[in-house]
C-alpha positions as CSV (number, residue, x, y, z in Angstrom):
1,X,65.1,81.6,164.9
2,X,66.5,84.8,166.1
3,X,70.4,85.3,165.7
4,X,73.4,86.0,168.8
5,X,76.4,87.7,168.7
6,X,79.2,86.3,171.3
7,X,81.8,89.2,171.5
8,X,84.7,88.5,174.1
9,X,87.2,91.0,175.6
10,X,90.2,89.4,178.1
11,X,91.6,92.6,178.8
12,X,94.5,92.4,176.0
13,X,92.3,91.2,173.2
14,X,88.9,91.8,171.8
15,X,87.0,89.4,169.5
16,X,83.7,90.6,167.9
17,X,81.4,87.9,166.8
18,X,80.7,88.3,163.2
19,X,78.8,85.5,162.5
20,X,76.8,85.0,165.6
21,X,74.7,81.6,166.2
22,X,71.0,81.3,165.9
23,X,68.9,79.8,168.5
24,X,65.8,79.7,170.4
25,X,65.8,83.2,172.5
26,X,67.8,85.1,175.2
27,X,68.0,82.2,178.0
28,X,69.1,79.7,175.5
29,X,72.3,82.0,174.5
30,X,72.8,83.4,178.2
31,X,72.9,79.3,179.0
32,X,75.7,79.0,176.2
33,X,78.1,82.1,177.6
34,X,78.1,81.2,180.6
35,X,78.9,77.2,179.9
36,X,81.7,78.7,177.5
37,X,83.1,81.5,179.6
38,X,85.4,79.0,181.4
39,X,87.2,77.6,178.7
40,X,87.6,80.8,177.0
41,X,89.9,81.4,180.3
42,X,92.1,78.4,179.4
43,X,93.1,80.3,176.6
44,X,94.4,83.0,178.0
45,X,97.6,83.9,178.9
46,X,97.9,85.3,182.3
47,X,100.6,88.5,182.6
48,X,99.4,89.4,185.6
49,X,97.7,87.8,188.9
50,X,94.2,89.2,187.5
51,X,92.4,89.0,184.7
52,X,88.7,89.8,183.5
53,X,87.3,87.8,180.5
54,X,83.7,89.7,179.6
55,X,81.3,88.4,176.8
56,X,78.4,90.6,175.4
57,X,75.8,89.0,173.8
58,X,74.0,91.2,171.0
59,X,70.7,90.3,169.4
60,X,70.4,90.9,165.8
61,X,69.8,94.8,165.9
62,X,73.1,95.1,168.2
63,X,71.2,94.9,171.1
64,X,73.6,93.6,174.4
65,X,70.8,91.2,175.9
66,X,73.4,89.4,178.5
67,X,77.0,90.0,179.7
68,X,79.0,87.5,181.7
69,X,82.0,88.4,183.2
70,X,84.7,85.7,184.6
71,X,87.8,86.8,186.8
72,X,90.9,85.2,187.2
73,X,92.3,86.3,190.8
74,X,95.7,85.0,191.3
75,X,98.0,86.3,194.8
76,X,101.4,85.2,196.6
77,X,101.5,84.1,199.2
78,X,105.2,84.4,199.6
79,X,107.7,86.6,198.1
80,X,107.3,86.4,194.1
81,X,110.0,84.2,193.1
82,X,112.1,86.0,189.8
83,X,110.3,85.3,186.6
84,X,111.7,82.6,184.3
């Protein structure tokens, strides 16, 4: 079975996929990012009202065969209160 690489980048971090996962093709790892991607986003801590959490999927030969991409939008809707 052919081998993945998950790399994921939220803006302040990068983490590259060393090990990667093997399964049955493309669709099956495009299936798995994007049922991940969302609970990557819990993880992260949120400076700022946005945020973009990207993952690249490689192939063996470092190939990107899929990216997903997840933003985190956040915005006032009053005056910002002081930060704690």
């Amino acid at each position: 079975m052919p081998r993945y690489f998950f790399d994921i980048d939220d803006g302040l971090r990068r983490s590259v996929d060393e090990s990667g996962l093997e399964l049955t093709g493309p669709w099956e790892a495009r299936e798995l990012v994007v049922s991940v991607i969302p609970d990557i986003v819990k993880d992260v801590h949120l400076d700022e009202d946005r945020r973009d959490i990207v993952s690249c999927v490689k192939d063996e030969s470092g190939n990107l065969v899929y990216t997903a991409k997840l933003s985190l939008v956040g915005e006032w809707k009053i005056d910002p209160p002081p930060r704690p």
